[in-house]
N, C-alpha and C positions, 0 to 999 in steps of 0.2 A: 863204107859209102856214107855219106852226110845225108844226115837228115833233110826233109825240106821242112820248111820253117812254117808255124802257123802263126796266127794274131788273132787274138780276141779281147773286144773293147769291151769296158763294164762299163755303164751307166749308172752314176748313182742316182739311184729315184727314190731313195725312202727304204723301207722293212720287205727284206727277202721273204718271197712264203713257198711253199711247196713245188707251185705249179714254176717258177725261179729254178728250184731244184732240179726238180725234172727235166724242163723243158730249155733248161742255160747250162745249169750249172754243172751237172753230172756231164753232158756231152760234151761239152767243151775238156774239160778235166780229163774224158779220155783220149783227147789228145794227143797226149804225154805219150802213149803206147804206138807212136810211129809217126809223130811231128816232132820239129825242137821247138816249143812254144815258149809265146809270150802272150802276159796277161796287163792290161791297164786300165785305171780305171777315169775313165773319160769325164776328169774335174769340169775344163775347159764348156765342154760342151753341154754341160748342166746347167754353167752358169747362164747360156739363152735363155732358160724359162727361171730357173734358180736366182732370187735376187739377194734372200735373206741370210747373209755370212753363217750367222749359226746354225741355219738349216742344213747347210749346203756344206758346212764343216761337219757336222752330224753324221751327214747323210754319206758323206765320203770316209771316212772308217767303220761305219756300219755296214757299207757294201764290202768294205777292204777285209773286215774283221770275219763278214760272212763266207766268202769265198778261200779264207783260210782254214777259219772251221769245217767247211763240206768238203775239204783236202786237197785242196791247194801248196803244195812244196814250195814254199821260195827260194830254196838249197838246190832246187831239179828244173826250177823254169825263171822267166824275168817277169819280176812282178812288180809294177811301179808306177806313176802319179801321171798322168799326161803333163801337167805342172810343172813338173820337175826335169822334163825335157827340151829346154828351151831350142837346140834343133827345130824340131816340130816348127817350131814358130817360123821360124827362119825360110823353113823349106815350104811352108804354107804363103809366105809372100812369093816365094819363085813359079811355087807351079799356076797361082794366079796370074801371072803374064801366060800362062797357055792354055787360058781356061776363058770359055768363050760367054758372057752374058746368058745367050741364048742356049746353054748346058744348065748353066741354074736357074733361069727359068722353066725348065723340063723337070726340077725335082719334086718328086710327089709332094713334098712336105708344104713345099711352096704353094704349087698348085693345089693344096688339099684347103691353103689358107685362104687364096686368092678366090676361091670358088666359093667359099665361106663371106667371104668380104661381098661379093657381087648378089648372094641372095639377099645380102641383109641389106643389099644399095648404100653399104660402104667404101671408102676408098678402098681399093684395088691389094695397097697397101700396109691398111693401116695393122697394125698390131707387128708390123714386120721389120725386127731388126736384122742386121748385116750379119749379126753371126748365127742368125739362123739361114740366112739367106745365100752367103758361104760355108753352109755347115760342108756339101760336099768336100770342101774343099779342103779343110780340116779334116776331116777324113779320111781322106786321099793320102796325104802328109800321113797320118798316125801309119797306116795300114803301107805308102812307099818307103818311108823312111829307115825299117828294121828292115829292106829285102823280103817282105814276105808274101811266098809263095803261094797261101789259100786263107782265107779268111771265112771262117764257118758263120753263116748267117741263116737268116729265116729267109724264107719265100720275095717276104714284101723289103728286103734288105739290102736284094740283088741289085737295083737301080743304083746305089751307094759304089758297091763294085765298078760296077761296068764305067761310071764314071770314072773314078780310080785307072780303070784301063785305058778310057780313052786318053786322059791327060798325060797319061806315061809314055802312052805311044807317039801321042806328039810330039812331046820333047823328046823321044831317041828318033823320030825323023828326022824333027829339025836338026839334028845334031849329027846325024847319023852313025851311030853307035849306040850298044845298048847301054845307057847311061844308068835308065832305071829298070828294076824290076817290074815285069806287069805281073798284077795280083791276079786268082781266080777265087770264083765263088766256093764255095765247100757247102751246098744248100743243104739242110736238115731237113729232108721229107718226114725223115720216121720221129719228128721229138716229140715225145710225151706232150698229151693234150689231157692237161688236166682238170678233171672238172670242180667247182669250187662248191660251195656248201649249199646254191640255190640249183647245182644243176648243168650251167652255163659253165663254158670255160672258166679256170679261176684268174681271176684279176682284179687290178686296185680297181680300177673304173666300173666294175660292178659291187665293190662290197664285199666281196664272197669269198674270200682268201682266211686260208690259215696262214699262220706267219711260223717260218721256219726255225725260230726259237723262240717260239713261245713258252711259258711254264708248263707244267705239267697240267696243273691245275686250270688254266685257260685253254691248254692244249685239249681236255677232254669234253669243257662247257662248248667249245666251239664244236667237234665234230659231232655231238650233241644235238647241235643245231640242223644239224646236215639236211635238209626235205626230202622225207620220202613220200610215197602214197598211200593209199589206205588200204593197203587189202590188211588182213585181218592173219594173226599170229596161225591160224593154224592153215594155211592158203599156201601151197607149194609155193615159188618165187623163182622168178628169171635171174638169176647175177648177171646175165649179162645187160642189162636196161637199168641195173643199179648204181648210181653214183657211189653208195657206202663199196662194191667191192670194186666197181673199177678202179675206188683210190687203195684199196684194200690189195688189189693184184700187185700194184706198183710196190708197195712195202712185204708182200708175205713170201715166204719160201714157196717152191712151186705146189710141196705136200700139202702146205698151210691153204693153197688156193683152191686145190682139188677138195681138200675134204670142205670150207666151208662153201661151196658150190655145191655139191652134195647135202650138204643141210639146207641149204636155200631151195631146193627142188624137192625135198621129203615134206617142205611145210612142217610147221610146229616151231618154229625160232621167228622171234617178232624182232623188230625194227634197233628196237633198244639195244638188244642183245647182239646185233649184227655190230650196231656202231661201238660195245664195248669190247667187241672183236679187232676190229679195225682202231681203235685206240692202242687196242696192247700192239700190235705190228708197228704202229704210226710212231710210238712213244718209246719201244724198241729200238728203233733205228736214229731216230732221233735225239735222243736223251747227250749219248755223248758227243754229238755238234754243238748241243744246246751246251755242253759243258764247258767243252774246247769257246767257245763263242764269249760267254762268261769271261774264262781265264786272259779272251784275248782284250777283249773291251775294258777291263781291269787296269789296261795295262796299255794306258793311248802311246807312251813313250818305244812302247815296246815296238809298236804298231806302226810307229813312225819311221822305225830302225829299219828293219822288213821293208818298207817302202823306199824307204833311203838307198840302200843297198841296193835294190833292184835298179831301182835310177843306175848307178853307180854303174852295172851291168850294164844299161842298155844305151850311156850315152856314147861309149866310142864308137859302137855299130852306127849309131843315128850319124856323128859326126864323120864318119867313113864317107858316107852317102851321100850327105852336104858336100864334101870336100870333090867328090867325084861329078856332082851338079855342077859347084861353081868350076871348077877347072875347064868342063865340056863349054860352059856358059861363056867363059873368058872374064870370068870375077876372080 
């Protein structure tokens, strides 16, 4: 029996950090264990906010190189460039003929701006280009064009989908036949909420990220940093209201969790001591991505190859798909 097929977009933003790990990249990656997956990393759609070449070429093998390193197979799944699928493009001007104004005006992203424009008694507007303004729409394209059956997203992702559905549906009406695939959500209720070194979930917009290969040596000054409160080294302790072990549970063996819970509730192990706990787990698990990450960033040609080839993979599926549009279309 075939598998059904997943898609998961990477965005490249800049330096992977922990709560990335958790919260993206490990669930996605288990995938593999009962989807036929594909992985890309969504160049195009960087470039809306992304203007600076070198940032934006940086930033896109440093996402590429990280999601290899946390165990990514390019041998077992399609991994490759949104870029590099000129498909995409193609199939992004068609499904715009069935894509109604008044759909993209509905998208939060939009209305998150437009709300923003009218407190500040700016234009409506302003700051707002077309490819942010059709991003669903590109979307749509990335996520119809492989056939794919569930796309795993967060909560606040879902509206992305359901778009995706409606434009698909259209066009196997108008046409009447199932032309395209329609997608479904795959929500992530349970993904790791990680908290970051003030407390607060971890994220770039707060500060508060450890970055997922960092050195060792920054790896330890930063959980270091970690805020705790003041009770005093020989004061029993809750683990569970503590940031040090809630990151602490996510990296240790279960034994490893029980026994330092158990110290934390006898009192007598201060603060310090907990976070050079949670270092040695942190830097444990860590150490060989940090490595693998290294060897891969060493090596941009290598990096390119890997990406190349996946392209290579995934363009006759995309051109399948086109070819089955224009036909229905009568192009």
């Amino acid at each position: 029996m075939n598998k059904k097929i997943a898609l998961t977009g990477i965005k490249p933003t800049g330096s992977l950090h922990i709560g990335n790990y958790f919260g993206a990249i490990k669930p996605a990656l288990a995938l593999t264990a009962n989807y036929e997956t594909r992985y890309f990393i969504a160049d195009y759609h960087a470039l809306n906010t992304m203007k600076d070449p070198a940032e934006l070429s940086v930033s896109i093998r440093e996402v590429a190189a990280g999601w290899l390193a946390a165990g990514l197979d390019p041998d077992k799944v399609i991994f490759y460039r949104q870029s590099s699928i000129p498909e995409v493009f193609e199939l992004t001007t068609m499904l715009m003929a069935f894509t109604s104004k008044g759909l993209m005006n509905r998208a939060h992203a939009y209305k998150a701006i437009v709300q923003e424009n009218n407190e500040k008694q700016n234009d409506p507007d302003a700051g707002v280009n077309m490819g942010l303004f059709t991003y669903p729409v590109l979307m749509a394209a990335d996520i119809i064009i492989f056939d794919s059956d569930v796309v795993p997203v967060g909560k606040d992702q879902v509206q992305h989908i359901e778009m995706a559905q409606d434009i698909a549906q259209s066009i196997n009406a108008n046409y009447k036949q199932e032309v395209l695939r329609v997608p479904q959500p795959a929500v992530q209720e349970n993904s790791a909420v990680v908290p970051g070194l003030d407390g607060r979930k971890m994220s770039k917009s707060y500060g508060n990220t450890i970055p997922l290969f960092a050195p060792e040596k920054n790896l330890r000054k930063l959980i270091m940093r970690i805020v705790t409160n003041s009770q005093a080294m020989e004061e029993p302790k809750d683990p569970e209201t503590s940031q040090i072990f809630l990151l602490y549970k996510l990296f240790a063996l279960p034994e490893e969790q029980a026994a330092l819970a158990a110290r934390y509730r006898a009192g007598g192990m201060g603060w310090g001591e907990a976070k050079e706990e949670l270092f040695r787990v942190v830097n444990r698990e860590l150490s060989p991505l940090r490595e693998r990450f290294q060897a891969i960033t060493a090596d941009p040609a290598g990096l390119d190859r890997i990406l190349a080839a996946g392209a290579e993979k995934a363009r006759p599926i995309a051109a399948a798909t086109l070819r089955r549009f224009r036909k229905a279309a009568g192009i």
